[in-house]
C-alpha positions, 0 to 999 in steps of 0.5 A: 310128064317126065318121071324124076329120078333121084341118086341115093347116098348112105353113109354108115358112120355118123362121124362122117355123115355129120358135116354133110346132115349140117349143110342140109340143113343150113339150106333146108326145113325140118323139125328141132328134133333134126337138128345137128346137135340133137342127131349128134346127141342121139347117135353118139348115145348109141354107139356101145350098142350093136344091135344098131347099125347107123343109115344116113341117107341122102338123096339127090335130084339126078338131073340137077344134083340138088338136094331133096332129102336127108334122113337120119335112118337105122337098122335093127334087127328083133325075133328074126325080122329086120327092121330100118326105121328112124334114129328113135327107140321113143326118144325122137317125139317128131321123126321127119327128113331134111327137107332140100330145095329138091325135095318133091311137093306132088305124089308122083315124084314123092314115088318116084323117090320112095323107089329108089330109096327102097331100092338102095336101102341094105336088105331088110323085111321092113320099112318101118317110119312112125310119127312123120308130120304132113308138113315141115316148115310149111312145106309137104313132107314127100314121105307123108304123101305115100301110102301112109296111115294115121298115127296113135299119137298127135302133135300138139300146138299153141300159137300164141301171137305176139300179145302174151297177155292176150293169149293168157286172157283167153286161157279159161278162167280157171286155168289162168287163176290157177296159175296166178294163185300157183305163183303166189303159192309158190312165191312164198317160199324163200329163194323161190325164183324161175331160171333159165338153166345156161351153166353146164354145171347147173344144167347137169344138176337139174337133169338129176333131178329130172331123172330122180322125179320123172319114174317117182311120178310114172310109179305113182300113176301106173306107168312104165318108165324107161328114159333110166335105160343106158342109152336113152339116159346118155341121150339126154346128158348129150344134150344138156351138155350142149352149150346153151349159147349154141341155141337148140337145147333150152332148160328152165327151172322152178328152184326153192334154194337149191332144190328143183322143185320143176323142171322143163327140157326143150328143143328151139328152131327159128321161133318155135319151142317143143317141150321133151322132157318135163318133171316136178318135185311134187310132194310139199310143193304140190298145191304150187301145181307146179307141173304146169307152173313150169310151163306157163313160166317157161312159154311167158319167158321165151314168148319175150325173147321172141317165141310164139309157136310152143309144141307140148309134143306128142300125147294126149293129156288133160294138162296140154288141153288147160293151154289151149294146144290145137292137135296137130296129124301125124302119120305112119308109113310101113311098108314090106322090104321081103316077104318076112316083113308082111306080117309086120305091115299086115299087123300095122295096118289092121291095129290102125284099123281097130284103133280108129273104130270104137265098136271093132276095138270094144269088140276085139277086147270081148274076145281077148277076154274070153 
């Protein structure tokens, strides 16, 4: 078999590249978080930084011309090492290419592209590509047919058919009472409504919200917050300033009157629906659980309009498990441009390798210890 070549384009400008991400993906696959005005968003919010260097790369079938993938890439640069990795910081929950008709479905022409991306790559120590999934629309993600590892973090999916009812019938017993009395509860408050947010205006005001009850309730349990950072802060503005009629961002809202008492950003694609950003107001409208409120009124409200594959995204909490989410695999691929990123790869590996052994990790913190 004739070995396939690839030609690689990259583009340091996300102004110029933008037309051409949009055509790929206009006749390709990928995940929302590739979507053009999310992309758009992400490195619009990360133009003031200079550590950041923007590598949009596309890549060709040399005999054919035809497009194989798009990969919305960076490069950084911390304690000496340089880095390229994806358009992420923790912002980005599903990092993945666009998906072209070219794109490579074995593992043998998956390396033969590899190749000639490292090679074209701008010189750097490490290639550092984390929370890839194995498929995008059905179809193999080449990147996840190399040499990759296992992901600390996994999707989570819920596909409910095209009955609501029935998929709500099968929700234990518990949790769909729960959301019953939650409703009632919450119901009896004047002016108590669920929206589905359009109005930039509005839209704005709920995403205060957001901001002001999401590090309230990572305070409460303990957790490091960092989404009040400038540029991850300006990330999520860009986004919401989307208009709602374009299709992609969607927010809805628990509202008392004026106040937020939940609220739940997420991302559309074809029919399915991937929750980002989730806040609620707790306080006095705690026994309204209205943390779970929100989403179990957003998927009833979006599962009319035609959804039916909803993605609570990555991490593993309890509350994901009460909806009936099935885990779905990510996969990480790290792998040395020079001979400062070894150390980087070697790390990589041998955390994975702790990680998915109990017994080595307990031992591993016995010794941290002393």
């Amino acid at each position: 078999m004739t070995e396939r070549s690839f030609t690689i384009g990259i583009d340091t400008e996300w102004s110029s590249a933008r037309a051409d991400w949009n055509s790929a993906l206009a006749s390709g696959a990928a995940t929302p978080f590739q979507h053009g005005v999310v992309m758009d968003a992400w490195y619009r919010a990360m133009a003031a930084r200079a550590d950041i260097r923007p590598l949009i790369v596309t890549i060709r079938d040399r005999m054919t011309g035809a497009h194989a993938l798009s990969l919305a890439l960076v490069g950084t640069t911390s304690g000496g090492t340089r880095t390229i990795g994806f358009a992420d910081l923790g912002l980005i929950d599903y990092n993945a290419p666009i998906l072209g008709p070219a794109a490579p479905r074995d593992a043998a022409s998956a390396a033969s592209l590899w190749k000639a991306l490292v090679k074209a790559l701008p010189q750097a120590d490490v290639i550092d590509l984390r929370k890839m999934p194995v498929t995008i629309a059905g179809r193999p993600n080449p990147l996840a047919l190399l040499d990759t590892l296992p992901c600390a973090l996994n999707g989570n999916l819920v596909r409910t058919g095209d009955d609501w009812n029935a998929y709500h019938h099968n929700l234990k017993r518990t949790v769909r009472k729960e959301l019953e009395r939650s409703w009632r509860v919450f119901t009896r408050h004047p002016n108590a409504l669920f929206r589905d947010v359009t109005e930039p205006d509005e839209r704005r005001r709920v995403l205060s919200a957001i901001e002001e009850q999401q590090p309230l309730r990572m305070l409460a349990t303990g957790k490091s917050y960092v989404l009040d950072a400038p540029s991850a802060a300006a990330f999520y503005r860009n986004l919401v300033d989307v208009p709602a009629q374009e299709g992609t961002v969607a927010m809805t809202a628990l509202m008392a009157g004026d106040t937020v008492v939940a609220a739940l950003l997420g991302l559309r694609n074809a029919d399915d629906y991937i929750m980002v950003r989730i806040s609620n107001a707790e306080g006095e409208w705690a026994n309204a659980s209205p943390g779970k409120l929100i989403i179990d009124r957003s998927m009833a409200h979006l599962h009319a309009q035609g959804y039916r594959a909803f993605d609570f995204s990555v991490g593993d909490y309890d509350y994901k498990r009460r909806f009936g989410v099935e885990p779905t695999p990510l996969v990480d691929l790290v792998a040395p441009l020079g001979w400062r990123g070894l150390w980087a790869t070697a790390e990589s590996r041998a955390r994975n390798f702790v990680r998915r052994r109990p017994t080595v990790r307990q031992f591993a913190r016995r010794i941290l210890r002393r």
